[in-house]
C-alpha positions, 0 to 999 in steps of 0.5 A: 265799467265797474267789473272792469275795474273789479277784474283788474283789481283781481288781477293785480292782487292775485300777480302781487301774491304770487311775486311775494311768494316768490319774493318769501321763499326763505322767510318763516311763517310769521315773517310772511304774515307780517309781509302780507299784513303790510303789503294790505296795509299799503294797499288800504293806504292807497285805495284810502288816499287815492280811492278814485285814482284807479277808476281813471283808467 
């Protein structure tokens, strides 16, 4: 089940970078760092508060 839940994981963050590259096409380099660097934030901010939330699944 852990792989399972590994995969999935990979295949949200690899659907999620892609969308924001989309999302960023017109925004410098610092303004993606910056937009990347919160999007992990948000990401560790999740797994932090809720570590056991997607394991349910």
């Amino acid at each position: 089940m852990d792989i399972f839940f590994i995969f999935i994981v990979i295949a949200w963050w690899i659907g999620m970078w892609g969308l924001s590259d989309l999302y960023t096409t017109d925004f410098t380099y610092e303004e993606k760092l910056i937009y990347y660097v919160a999007l992990l934030g948000c990401v560790a901010l999740f797994l932090t508060i809720f570590p056991n939330y997607l394991r349910r699944l």
